[in-house]
C-alpha positions in Angstrom: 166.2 73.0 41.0 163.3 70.7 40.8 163.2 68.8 43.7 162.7 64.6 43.4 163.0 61.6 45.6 166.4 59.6 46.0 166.1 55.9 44.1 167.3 53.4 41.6 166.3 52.1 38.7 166.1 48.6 37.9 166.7 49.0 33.9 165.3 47.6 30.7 168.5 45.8 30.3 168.1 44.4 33.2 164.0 43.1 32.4 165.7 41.3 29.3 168.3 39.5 31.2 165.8 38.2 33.4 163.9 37.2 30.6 166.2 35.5 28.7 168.1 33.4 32.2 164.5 32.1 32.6 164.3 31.0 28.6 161.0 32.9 28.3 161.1 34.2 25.5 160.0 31.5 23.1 156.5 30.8 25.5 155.6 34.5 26.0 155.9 35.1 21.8 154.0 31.5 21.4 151.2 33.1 23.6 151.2 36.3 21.9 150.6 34.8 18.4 147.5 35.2 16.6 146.1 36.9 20.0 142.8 38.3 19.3 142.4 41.3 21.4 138.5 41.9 20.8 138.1 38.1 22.4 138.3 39.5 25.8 138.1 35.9 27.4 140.7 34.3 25.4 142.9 37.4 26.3 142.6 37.5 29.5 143.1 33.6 30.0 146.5 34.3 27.5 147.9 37.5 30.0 147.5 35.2 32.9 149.6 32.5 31.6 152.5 34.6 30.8 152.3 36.4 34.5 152.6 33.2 35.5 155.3 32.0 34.1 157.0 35.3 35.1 156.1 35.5 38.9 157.5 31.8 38.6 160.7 32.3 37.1 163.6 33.1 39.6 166.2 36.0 40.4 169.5 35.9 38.0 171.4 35.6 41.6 173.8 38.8 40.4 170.4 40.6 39.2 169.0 39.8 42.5 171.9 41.2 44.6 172.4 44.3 42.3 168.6 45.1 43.7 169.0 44.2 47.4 172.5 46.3 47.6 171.2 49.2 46.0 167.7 49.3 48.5 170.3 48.7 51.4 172.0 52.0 50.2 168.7 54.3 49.8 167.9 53.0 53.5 171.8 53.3 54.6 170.9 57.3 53.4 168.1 57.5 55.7 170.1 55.9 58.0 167.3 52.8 58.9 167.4 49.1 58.4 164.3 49.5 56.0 162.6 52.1 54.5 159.4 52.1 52.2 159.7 52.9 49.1 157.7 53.4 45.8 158.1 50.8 43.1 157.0 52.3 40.1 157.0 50.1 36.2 158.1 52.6 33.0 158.3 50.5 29.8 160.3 51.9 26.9 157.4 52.2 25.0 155.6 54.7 27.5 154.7 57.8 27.7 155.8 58.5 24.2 154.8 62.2 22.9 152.1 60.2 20.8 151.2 56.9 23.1 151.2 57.8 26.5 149.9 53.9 28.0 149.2 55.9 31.1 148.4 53.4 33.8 149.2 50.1 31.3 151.5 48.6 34.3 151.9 48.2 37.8 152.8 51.0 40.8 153.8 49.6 44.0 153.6 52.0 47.3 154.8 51.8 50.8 157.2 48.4 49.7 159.4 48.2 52.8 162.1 45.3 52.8 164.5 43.2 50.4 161.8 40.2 50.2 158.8 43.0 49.0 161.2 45.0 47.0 162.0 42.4 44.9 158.4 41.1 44.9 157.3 44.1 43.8 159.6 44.4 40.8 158.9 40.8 39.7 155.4 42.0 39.7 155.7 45.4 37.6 157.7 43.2 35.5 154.3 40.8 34.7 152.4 43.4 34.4 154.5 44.1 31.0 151.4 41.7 30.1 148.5 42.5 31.3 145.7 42.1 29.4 144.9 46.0 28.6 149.1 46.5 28.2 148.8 43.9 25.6 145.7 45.3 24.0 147.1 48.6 24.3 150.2 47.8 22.0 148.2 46.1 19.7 146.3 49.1 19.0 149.1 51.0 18.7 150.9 48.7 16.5 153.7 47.8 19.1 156.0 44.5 18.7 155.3 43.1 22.0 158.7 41.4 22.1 160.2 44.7 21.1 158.8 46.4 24.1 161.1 46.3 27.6 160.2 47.2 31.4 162.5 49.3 33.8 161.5 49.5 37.1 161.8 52.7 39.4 162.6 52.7 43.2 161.6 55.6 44.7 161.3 56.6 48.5 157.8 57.3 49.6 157.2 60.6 49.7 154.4 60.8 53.1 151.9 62.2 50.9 149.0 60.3 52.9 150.2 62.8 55.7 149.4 65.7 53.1 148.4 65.9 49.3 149.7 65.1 46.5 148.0 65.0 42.5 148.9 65.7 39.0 150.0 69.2 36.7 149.4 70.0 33.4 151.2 72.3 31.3 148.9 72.7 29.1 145.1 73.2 29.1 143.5 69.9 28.7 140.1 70.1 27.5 141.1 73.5 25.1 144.5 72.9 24.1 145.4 76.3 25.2 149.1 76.5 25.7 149.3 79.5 28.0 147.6 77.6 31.4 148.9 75.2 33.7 146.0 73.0 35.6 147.1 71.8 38.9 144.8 69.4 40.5 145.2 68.4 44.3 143.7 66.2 46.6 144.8 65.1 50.3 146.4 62.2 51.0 148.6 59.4 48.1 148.3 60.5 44.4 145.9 57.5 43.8 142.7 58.8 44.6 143.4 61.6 41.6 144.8 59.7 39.1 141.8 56.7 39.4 138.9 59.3 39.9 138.5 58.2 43.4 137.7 61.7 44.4 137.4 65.1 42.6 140.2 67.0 43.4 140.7 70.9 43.6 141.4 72.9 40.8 144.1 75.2 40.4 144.8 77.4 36.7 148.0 79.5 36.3 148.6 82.1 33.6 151.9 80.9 32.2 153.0 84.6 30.7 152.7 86.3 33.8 154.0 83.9 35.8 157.5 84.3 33.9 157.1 87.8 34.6 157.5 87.2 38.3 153.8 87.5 38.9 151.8 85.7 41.1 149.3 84.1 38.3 146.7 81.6 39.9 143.5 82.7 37.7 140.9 80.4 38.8 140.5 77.8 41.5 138.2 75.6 42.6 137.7 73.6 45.7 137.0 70.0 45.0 135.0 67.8 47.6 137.9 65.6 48.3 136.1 63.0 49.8 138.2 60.2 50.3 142.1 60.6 51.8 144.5 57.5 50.7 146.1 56.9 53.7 148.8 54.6 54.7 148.4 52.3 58.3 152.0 52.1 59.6 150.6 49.1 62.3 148.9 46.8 59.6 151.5 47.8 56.6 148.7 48.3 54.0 147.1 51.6 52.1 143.3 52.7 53.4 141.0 54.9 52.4 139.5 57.7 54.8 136.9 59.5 55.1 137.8 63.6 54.9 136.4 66.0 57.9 133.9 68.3 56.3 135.7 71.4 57.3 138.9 70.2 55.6 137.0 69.1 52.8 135.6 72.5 52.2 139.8 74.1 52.4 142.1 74.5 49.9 144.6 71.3 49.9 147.8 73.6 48.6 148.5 77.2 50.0 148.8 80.0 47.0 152.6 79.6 47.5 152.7 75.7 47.2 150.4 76.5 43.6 152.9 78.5 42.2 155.6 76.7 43.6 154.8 73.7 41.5 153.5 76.0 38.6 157.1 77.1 38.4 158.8 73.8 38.5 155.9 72.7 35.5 157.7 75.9 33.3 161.2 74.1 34.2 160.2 70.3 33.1 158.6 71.5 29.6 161.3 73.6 28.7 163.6 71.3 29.6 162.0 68.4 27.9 160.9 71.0 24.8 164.7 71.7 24.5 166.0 68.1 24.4 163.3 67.1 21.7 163.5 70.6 19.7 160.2 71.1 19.4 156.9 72.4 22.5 156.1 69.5 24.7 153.5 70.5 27.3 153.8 68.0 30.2 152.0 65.6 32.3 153.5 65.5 35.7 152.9 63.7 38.7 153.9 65.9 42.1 153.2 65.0 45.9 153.7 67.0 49.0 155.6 65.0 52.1 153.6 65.5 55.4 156.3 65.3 57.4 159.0 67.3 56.3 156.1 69.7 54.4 158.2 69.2 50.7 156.7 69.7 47.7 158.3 66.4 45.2 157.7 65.9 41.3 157.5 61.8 41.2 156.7 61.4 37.6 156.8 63.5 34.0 156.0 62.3 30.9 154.9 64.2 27.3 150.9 65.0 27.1 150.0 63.2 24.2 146.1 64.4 23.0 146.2 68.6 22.5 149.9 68.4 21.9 149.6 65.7 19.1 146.5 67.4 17.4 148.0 68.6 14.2 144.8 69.7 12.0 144.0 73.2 12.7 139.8 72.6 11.8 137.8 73.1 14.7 134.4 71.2 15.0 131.5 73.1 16.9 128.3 70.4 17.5 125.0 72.2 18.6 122.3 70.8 19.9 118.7 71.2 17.7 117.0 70.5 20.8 117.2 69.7 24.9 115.1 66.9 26.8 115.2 65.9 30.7 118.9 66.0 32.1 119.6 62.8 33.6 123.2 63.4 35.5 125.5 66.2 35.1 129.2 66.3 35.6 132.4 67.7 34.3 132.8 67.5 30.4 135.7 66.1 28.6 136.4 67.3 25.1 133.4 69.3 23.1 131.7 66.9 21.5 128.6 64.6 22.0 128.0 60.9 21.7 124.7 59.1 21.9 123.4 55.6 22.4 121.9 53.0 24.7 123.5 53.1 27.7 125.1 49.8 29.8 125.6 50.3 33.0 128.7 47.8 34.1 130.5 48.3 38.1 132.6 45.6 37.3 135.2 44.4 35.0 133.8 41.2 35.1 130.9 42.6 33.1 132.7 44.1 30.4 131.9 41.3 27.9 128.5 42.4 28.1 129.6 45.8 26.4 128.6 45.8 23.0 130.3 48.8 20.4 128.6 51.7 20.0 127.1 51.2 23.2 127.5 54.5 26.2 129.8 53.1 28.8 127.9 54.1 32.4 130.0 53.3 35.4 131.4 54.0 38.8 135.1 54.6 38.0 137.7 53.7 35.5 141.0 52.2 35.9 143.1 50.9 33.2 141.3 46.8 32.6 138.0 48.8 31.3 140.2 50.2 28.2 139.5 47.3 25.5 135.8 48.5 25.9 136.4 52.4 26.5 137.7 52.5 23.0 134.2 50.9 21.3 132.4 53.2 23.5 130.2 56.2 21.8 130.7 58.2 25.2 131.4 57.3 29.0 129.5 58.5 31.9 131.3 58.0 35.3 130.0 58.9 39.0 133.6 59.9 40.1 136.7 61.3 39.0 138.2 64.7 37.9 139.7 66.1 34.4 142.7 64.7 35.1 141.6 61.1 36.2 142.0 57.7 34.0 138.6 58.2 32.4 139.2 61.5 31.4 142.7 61.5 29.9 142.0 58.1 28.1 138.5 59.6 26.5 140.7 62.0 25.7 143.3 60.3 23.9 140.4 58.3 22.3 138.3 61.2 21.3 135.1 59.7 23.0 132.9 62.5 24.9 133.1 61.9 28.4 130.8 63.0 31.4 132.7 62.3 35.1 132.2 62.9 38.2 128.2 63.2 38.3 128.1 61.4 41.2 125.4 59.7 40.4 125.1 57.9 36.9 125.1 54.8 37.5 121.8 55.3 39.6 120.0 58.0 37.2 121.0 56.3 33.7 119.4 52.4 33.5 121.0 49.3 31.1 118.8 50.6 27.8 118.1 53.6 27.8 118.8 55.6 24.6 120.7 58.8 25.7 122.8 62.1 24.7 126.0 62.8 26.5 126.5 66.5 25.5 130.2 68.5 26.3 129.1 71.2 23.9 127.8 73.4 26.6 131.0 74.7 28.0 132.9 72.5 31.2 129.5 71.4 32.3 128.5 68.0 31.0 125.2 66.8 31.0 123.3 63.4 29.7 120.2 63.9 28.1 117.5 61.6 27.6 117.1 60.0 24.2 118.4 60.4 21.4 118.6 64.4 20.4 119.4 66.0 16.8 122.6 68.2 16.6 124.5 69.4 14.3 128.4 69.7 13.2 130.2 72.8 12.0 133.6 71.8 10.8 136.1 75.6 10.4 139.3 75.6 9.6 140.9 79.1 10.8 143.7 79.5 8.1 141.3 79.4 5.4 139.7 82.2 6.7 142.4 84.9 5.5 143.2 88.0 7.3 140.2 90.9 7.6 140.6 94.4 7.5 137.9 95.0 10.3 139.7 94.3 13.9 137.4 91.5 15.0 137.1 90.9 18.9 135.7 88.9 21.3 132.5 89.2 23.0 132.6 87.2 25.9 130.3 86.5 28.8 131.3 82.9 29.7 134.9 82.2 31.8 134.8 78.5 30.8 135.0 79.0 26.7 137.8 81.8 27.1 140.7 79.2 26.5 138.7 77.7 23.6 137.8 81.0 22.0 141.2 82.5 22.5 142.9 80.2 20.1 140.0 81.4 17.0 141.2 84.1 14.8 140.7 87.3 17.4 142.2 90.8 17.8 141.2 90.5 21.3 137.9 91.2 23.7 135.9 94.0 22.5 133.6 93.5 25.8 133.1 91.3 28.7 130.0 90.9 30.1 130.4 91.4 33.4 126.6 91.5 34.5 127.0 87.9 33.0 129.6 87.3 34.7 128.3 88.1 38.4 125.3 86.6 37.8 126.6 83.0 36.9 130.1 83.1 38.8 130.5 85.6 41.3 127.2 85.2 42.6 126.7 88.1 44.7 125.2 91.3 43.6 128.0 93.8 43.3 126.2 96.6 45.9 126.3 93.6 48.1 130.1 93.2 48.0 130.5 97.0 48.2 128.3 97.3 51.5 128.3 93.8 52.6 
């Protein structure tokens, strides 16, 4: 019942006969030897060479037919001599329930013809090596020659004539298990994924939503800037500015929220019943312009609040506050401090030293070797569920994106505090401030014979809170609530 786009897959079988018809093997492991990841230079200059030698090696000519037969049947469906299509890279050691290597290779949209189509899978096939993919694996402790590439063709689904975006099935800053987080933004997926834009906001209450109920508990309309479009005339993806009034709109009617809600529910049981145990998803969905369809494109297991096994919970406080520099959306609840670097281009990143706070426009998958020496990243775009934001996550480095303007406020030098301790606001403080840690562990607190509820007055720590030890809320604060939410005087919405 959940609906996908018709392809084919190119498979990792196939990735090691092309390898071995071309005699690779032997160079690409004699590259790989002795490669020091933390030399960015010489790793770089290494990644290139084995691209190279793969964008140069040639079709198997049975290989090379098997792919041009099965493109002339997806556009034989549609009944045209070419079609675009979606040419996606998924290497057996992705999206693992514990390594997710989100964004390690290469995506190719809007392909259209044999010549690009086979282009494009030579190229998702190099990108096996790019530098991050290989720093990636080391980290991880992956063979690279153990590792293979399938390929996925996909039809385009004409997002850039609607939205598209990403779901989780599972809370991603709190780890609470009862939410799925929709985010949307108009246009190709892109835009979210990168942090190009910050998208709009959608929570559903998983419980009631089984129970037939319509469950969207929160939303919140994202600016949407920029629209990834694609130009039919010039054959190449652009990026457009969005109309204030749409802008300030909802990107996915209430149906289309709960629509995809319900198809999240479908993918993690189905994927929690073939592994036997709960795997909340990370899914990638898009909405077709044309036709008005609602697609799932991509799932794959979320791999940072799913794989957290040790029940303590850490609470930092701040001793003190100074000026706030930037603020933004927080990632995680911790804080990181340090001097700050501002780098807008990979080209810098050898400047980065560790320890250092990573300040920057946007992050795509090349700044990872330096993300991971980071004490906390700052960006000026980009939602929860963009690259900088799942990757601090999986790195457990405090993050700060979307504050629009970071990289302008926050100078190469300056010592700083990059605070998500204050609920989903995020905020950079200057200098360097004290804090403290409070490490709990809630099963060594026992059982109490006193019912001990809740006192809440803040929406944004209810999914954190709810996981604590609790009977329940003993009393919302709803004066508290009005006042920093709502934002209009109850009397007022009474007799408006």
């Amino acid at each position: 019942g959940v609906r996908v786009p018709d392809g084919f897959a190119v498979t990792a079988e196939a990735y090691q006969y092309f390898i071995s018809s071309n005699n690779l093997h032997d160079s690409i492991r004699a590259l790989l030897t002795n490669i020091d990841v933390h030399n960015l230079v010489d790793l770089k200059e290494r990644s290139d060479r084995i691209r190279e030698l793969i964008l140069r090696a040639n079709w198997p000519e049975d290989l090379e037919h098997e792919i041009i037969t099965a493109y002339s049947e997806l556009c034989k469906q549609d009944g045209a001599e070419r079609i675009n299509v979606a040419v996606r890279s998924s290497a057996t050691a992705e999206d693992l329930p514990n390594a997710s290597f989100a964004g390690q290779q290469d995506t190719y949209l809007n392909v259209r013809g044999e010549t690009e189509v086979l282009t494009s899978v030579k190229k998702c096939i190099a990108s096996l090596f790019t530098f991050r993919a290989i720093s990636y694996r080391e980290d991880m402790n992956f063979n690279h020659m153990d590792v293979s590439l399938s390929v996925g063709v996909q039809k385009m689904v004409r997002a850039d004539k609607a939205c598209s975006g990403v779901m989780f099935t599972i809370d991603t800053e709190s780890g609470f298990e009862n939410i799925i987080l929709i985010n949307s933004a108009y246009g190709l997926g892109e835009n979210v994924v990168q942090g190009n834009v910050v998208p709009d906001e959608y929570y559903v209450h998983k419980p009631t939503l089984k129970q037939g109920f319509d469950s969207v508990v929160w939303r919140r309309i994202g600016p949407k800037e920029l629209k990834l479009t694609y130009n039919e005339e010039a054959h190449k993806l652009e990026n457009v500015r969005v109309l204030e009034e749409e802008r300030e709109k909802s990107s996915l009617s209430e149906e289309e929220i709960l629509h995809l809600a319900k198809w999240g529910l479908i993918i993690e049981e189905h994927y929690s019943a073939l592994r036997a145990t709960k795997s909340p998803m990370d899914i990638e969905w898009a909405k077709d312009g044309v036709t008005g369809e609602l697609y799932i494109v991509q799932a794959r297991p979320e791999t940072v609040q799913s794989q957290k096994k040790s029940p303590v919970k850490r609470f930092y406080k701040l001793g003190e506050r100074s000026r706030v520099l930037v603020e933004g959306r927080a990632v995680g609840d911790a804080l990181g401090m340090g001097r700050a670097r501002v780098i807008n281009s990979t080209s810098d990143i050898g400047q980065f030293q560790k320890g250092e706070v990573l300040v920057t426009k946007i992050t795509d998958p090349d700044w990872e070797p330096i993300m991971k020496i980071a004490s906390a990243i700052v960006t000026d775009r980009g939602g929860r569920t963009s690259h900088a934001a799942i990757v601090s996550r999986e790195l457990g480095v405090p993050a700060v994106v979307g504050t629009q303007t970071g990289t302008r406020s926050i100078k190469t030098g300056d010592l700083v505090t990059v605070c998500c301790a204050e609920g989903e606001v995020g905020r950079v403080y200057e200098g360097e401030l004290p804090h403290t840690v409070d490490e709990i562990d809630p099963a060594s607190l026992g059982d109490t014979k006193t019912k001990v509820m809740l006192n809440l007055a803040n929406p944004e720590i209810a999914f954190k809170t709810a996981q604590l030890p609790n009977d329940g809320v003993g009393l919302a604060r709803m004066e508290f609530i009005f006042a920093g939410w709502v934002q209009v005087h109850p009397m007022a919405l009474i007799n408006y």
